[in-house]
N, C-alpha and C positions, 0 to 999 in steps of 0.2 A: 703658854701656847694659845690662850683666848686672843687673838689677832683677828681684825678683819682682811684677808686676803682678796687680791682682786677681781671683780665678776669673771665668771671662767675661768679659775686658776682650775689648771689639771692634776689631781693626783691619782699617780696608778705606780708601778713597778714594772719590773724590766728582768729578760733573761736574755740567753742567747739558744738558737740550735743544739750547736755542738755538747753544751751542756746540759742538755738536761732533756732531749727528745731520745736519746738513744737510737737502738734500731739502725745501726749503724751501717750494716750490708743488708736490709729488707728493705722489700718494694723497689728493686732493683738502684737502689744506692749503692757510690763505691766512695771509696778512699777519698776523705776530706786531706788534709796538711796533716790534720790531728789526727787523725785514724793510723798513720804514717808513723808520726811522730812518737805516738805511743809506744810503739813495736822496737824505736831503738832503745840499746840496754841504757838505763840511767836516766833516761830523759822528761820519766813522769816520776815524783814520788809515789814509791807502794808498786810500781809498774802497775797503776790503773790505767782504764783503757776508756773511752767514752763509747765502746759497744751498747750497754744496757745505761748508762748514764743513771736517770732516773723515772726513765719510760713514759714519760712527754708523751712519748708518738702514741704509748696503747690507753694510756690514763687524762688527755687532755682534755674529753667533758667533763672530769669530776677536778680537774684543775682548775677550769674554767668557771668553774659554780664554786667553788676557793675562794676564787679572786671576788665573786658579785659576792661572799660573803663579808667580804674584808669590806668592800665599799669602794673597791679602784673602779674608776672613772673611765681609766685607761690602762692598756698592757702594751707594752714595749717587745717584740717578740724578734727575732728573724729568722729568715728564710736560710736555708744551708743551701748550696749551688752546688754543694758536690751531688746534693736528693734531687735538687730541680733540674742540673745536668749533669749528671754521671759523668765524669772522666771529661765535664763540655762538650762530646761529643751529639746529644742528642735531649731535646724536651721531652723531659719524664714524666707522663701524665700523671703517674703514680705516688713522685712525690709532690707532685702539684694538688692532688685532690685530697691529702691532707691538711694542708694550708686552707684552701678551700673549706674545707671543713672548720679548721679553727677562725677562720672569719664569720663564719656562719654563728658558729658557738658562741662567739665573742659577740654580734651583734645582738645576739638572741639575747645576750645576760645583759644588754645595757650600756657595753662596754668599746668604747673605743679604740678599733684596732690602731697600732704603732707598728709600721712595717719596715724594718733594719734589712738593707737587702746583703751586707758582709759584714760580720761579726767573726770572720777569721779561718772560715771555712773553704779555703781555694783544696779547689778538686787534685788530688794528686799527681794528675795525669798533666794538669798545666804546669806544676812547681816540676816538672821533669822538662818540658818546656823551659825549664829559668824563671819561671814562675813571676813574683811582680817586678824581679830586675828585669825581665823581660816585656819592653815595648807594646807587646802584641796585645799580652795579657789585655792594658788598658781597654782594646776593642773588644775583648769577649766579655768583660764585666757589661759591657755595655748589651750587648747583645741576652745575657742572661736575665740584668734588668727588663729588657721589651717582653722577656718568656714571662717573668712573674707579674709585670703589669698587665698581660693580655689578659695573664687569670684572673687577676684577684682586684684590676686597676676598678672596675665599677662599684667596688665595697669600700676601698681601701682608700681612702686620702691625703693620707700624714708618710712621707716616704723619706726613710733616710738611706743617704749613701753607705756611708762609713761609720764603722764606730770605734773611735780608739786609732786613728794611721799611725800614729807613733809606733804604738804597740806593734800593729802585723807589718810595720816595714821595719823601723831601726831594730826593736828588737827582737823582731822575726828574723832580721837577715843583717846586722849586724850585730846584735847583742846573744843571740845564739839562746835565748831561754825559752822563746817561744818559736812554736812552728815558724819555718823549716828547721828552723835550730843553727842556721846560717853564721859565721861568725866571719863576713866582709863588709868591710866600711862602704866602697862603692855601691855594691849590692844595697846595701839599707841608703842608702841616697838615691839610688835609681827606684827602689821599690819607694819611696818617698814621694816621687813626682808622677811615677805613673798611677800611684792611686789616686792623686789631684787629678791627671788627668783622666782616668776612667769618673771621677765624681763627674766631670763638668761631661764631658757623653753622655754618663749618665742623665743630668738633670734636663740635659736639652731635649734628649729623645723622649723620655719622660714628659714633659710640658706638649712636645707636638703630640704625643699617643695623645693625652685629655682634653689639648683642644680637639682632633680629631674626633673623639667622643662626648664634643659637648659637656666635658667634665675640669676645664680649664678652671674655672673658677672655686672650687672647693677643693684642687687637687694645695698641697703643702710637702714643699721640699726642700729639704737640708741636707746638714750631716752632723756627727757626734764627735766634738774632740775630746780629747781627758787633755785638762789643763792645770795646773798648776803658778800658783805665787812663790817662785823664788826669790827667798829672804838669802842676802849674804849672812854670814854670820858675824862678821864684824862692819856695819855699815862704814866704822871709819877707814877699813879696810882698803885702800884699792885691788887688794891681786883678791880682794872676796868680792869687789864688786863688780868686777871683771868675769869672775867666776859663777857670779848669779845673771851678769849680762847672757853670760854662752849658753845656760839652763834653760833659760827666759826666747832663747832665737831658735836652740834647733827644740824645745818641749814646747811652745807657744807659736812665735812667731812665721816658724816654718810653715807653719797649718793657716795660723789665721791670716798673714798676710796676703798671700798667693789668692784665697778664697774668698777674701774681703776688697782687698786692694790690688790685686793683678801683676803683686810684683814679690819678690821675695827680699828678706833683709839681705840687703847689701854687705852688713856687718858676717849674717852667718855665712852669707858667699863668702866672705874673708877667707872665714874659721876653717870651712874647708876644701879651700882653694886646690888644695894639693889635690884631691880627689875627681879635681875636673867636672863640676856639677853642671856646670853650663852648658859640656858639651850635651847635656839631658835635654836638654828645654829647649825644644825645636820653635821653629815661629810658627805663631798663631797659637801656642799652647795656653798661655797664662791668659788669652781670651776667651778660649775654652775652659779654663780654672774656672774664671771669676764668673762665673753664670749668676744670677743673682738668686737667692737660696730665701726661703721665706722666716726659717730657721734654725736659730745654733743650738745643738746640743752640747749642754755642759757636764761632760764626767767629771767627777772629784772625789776624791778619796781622802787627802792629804796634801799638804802645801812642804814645801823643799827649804829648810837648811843647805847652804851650800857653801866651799869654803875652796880656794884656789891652792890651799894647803894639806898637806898629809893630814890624813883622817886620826885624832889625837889616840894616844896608846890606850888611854881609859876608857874609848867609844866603845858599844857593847858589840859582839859579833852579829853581820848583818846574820839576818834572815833567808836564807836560801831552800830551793823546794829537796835541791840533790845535790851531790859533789860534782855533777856536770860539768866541766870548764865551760864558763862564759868570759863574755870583755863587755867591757863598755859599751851600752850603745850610744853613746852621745860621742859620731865621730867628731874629730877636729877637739874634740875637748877632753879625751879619756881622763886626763887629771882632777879635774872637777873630782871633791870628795862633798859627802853629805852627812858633816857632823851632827851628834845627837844635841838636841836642845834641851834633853833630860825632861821629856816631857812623858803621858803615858799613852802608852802604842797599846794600837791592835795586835790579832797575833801573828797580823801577815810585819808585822813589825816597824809598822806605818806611825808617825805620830800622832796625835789627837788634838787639833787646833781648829776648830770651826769657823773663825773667824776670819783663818785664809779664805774661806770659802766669801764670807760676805767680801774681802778684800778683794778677790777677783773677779767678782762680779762687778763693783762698784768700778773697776781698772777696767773693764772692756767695754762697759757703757762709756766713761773717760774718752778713754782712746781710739775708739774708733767707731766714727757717726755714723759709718755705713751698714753699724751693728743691726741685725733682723732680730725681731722677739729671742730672748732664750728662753732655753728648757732644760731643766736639772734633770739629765735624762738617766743618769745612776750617781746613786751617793749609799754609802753603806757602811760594814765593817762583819770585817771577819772575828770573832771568838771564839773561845773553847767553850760551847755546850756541856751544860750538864744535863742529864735528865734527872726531874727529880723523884722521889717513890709515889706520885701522884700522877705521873709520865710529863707532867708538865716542863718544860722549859723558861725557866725565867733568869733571860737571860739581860740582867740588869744591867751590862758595859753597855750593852748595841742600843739596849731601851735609850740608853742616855746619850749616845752618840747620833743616833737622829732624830730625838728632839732637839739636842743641841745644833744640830746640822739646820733642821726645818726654820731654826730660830733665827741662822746667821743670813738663810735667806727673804727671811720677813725682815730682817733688820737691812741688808744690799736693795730690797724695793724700798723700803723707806728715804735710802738714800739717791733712790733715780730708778736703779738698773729692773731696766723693764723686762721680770722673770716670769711665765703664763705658766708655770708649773712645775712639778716637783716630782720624779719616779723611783722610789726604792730601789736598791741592788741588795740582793734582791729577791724575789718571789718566793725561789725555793731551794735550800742546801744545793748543791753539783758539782761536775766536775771543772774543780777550778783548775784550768790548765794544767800547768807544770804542777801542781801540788796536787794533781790528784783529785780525792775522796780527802784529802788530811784538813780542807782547810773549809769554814762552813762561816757564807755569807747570809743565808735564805733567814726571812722573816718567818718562814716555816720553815722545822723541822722535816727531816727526808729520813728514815731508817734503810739508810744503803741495802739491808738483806731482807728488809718483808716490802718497805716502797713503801710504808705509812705515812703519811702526813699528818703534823702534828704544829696548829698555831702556836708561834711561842707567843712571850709575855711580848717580845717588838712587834708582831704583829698584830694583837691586840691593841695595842699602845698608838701603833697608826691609823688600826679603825676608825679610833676614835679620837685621832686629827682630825680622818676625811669626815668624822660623822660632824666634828663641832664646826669646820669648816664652812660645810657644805650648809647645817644650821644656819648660819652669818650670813649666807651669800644669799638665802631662802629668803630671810628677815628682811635683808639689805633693798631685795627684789619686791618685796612685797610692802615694803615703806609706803612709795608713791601712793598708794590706791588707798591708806588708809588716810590722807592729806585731805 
């Protein structure tokens, strides 16, 4: 890991709201998607609830002195919209001057705020609206963005739209695992376009507020996809290269096209023509998409085996949070199977190949010149903790999964792809959706029933990435003057 990285690489971590702020109905908040979601039977393992989460909202200055111990640079954080407008109906001072406050916290410890304005939190009161199949939506996102920039726009500089559309459209509302828990294919297509279209609202209203305030020039805005390299499984294959073509259009292309290039794959229109996607995409929309964005966030987790054939008798049983009925969310393609490569998985049941990661980086520097800076803005792995009779945590798979992560992306800038930073997923144990309390991403330890916080051995292990890093970049910077 002794690498020299590049002047300004950013390292910090990343959460969301909904997990891990609790305080779920205080300070007059109501019903997120997930607050909803929770309540029907089946629908979270453990029927946990993200009420008390892990109490963010009462413990965030001794959170906040966490993270300047660790040595993040940066925190990744967002805003919930069902705090900042209850039900959309009205600006919550209330949960505005929380934020407010963890901006304050944040700059006081040194630390650069990361502001995610949907991280999956739509107010319940709009998902009874039709929530993002529903049109309108796109303009209240917009509108909830101008409430959080008026607060917090003269601290705050780095703004992301979205994190994850995949996730809170196809399989919010066609795959059925995540809030709403929806299981229609149009629904996850419609909610698909109109969160491109609330981004590109967003970013435009956004850019007039800072110029407005003189703050044009320092302001930074994007968005976060979770992307993925789909490998067929038999490259000589055609009906698997086919089958990693369709993984590759509506898990990638869907997002990056429209947002980069102003147009959508022609191929995934093919795929689900039946579904009548076009009639979505009014004029003038995709010039509203392509706003130009400063930059991309790169989620990654895991890179995709894929296979146009039945999933072999011997693959192990997937990994699911509950016996929930779900479908596919990859409409137009529900066939698509994701053979086991017999590699070793986390325990969300994800495989371990780091290497997709420098692979995809090095493929969208490749492919598309209109690419802005990335930013690895979650990469992680879930485990099964132990504690050990010392309370300690050493948890040796995740130590090794991102070093090996941090590695594939010093090895993707070697080969071009222009990456300014790197954010763990993340900061701290929570509630991971659908699973609950059962499944544990955090570099720190969280003790669901006393709230203790406890550095594991991966958070240690990062410190002292960002400490040898930051070291490098000290030296690097202090060269010249001794010439």
């Amino acid at each position: 890991m002794n690498r020299t990285w590049p002047a300004g690489f950013l390292w910090g971590s990343a959460t969301a709201a909904a997990q891990i702020e609790g305080a779920a109905h205080e300070d007059r908040k109501e019903d997120s998607i997930w607050d909803a979601f929770a309540r029907v039977p089946g629908a979270i393992a453990g029927g946990d609830t993200p009420e008390v989460a892990v109490d963010h909202y009462h413990r965030m200055p001794q959170d906040v002195a966490l993270m300047a111990s660790l040595g993040l640079q940066s925190y990744r954080f967002s805003t919930s919209w069902a705090r900042v407008k209850p039900g959309d109906r009205f600006v919550n001072a209330e949960g505005l001057a929380f934020y407010d406050r963890l901006v304050d916290e944040l700059l006081g410890a040194g630390i650069l705020p990361w502001l995610t304005l949907y991280h999956w939190d739509l107010p319940q009161a709009l998902e009874e609206k039709g929530g993002w199949a529903n049109r309108d939506t796109a303009y209240r996102f917009r509108d909830y963005a101008v409430a959080v920039y008026d607060a917090l726009g003269d601290r705050v500089d780095h703004w992301t739209t979205f994190n994850e559309p995949l996730c809170s459209s196809l399989i919010g509302y066609a795959g059925g695992e995540h809030a709403p828990g929806r299981r229609e294919p149009r629904a996850g297509l419609a909610a698909l376009h109109h969160q491109h279209l609330a981004h590109g609202l967003a970013v435009s209203e956004l850019r007039s507020m800072a110029a407005a305030t003189g703050r044009a020039e320092s302001l930074r805005v994007g968005i976060t996809l979770n992307l993925t390299t789909a490998v067929p499984n038999d490259a000589a294959d055609p009906v698997d290269r086919e089958a990693a073509r369709r993984i590759d259009g509506l898990w990638n292309r869907m997002y990056l096209e429209p947002l980069l290039l102003g147009a959508y794959p022609a191929d995934v229109l093919e795929d689900v023509r039946e579904h009548r996607f076009d009639e979505l995409v009014r004029d003038g929309d995709l010039t509203t998409i392509a706003q130009p964005i400063d930059f991309l966030g790169v989620n990654h987790y895991h890179d995709d085996n894929v296979s146009g054939h039945p999933a072999p008798a011997d693959d192990p049983a997937p990994v699911v949070p509950t016996a929930r009925p779900t479908s596919s969310p990859f409409v137009g393609s529900e066939y698509v199977t994701f053979p086991s490569r017999h590699l070793p998985t986390t325990a969300m049941g994800w495989e371990v190949n780091p290497d997709g990661l420098r692979a995809l980086l090095v493929r969208l520097s490749r492919d598309y010149p209109t690419l802005p800076p990335l930013y690895i803005t979650e990469n992680g792995a879930a485990y099964d903790d132990v504690v050990a009779e010392d309370g300690a945590v050493h948890d040796a798979d995740r130590t090794a999964y991102i070093l090996a992560h941090i590695d594939a992306v010093g090895r993707a800038i070697d080969e071009g792809a222009d990456v300014r930073g790197y954010f763990v997923w993340s900061l701290l144990d929570n509630f991971e959706w659908a699973w609950g309390y059962a499944k544990r991403f955090g570099i720190v330890r969280v003790d669901y029933e006393t709230q203790q916080r406890t550095v594991k051995d991966s958070g240690l292990a990062f410190a002292q990435v960002i400490a040898t890093a930051r070291e490098g970049e000290v030296v690097e910077e202090a060269a010249p003057s001794r010439v």
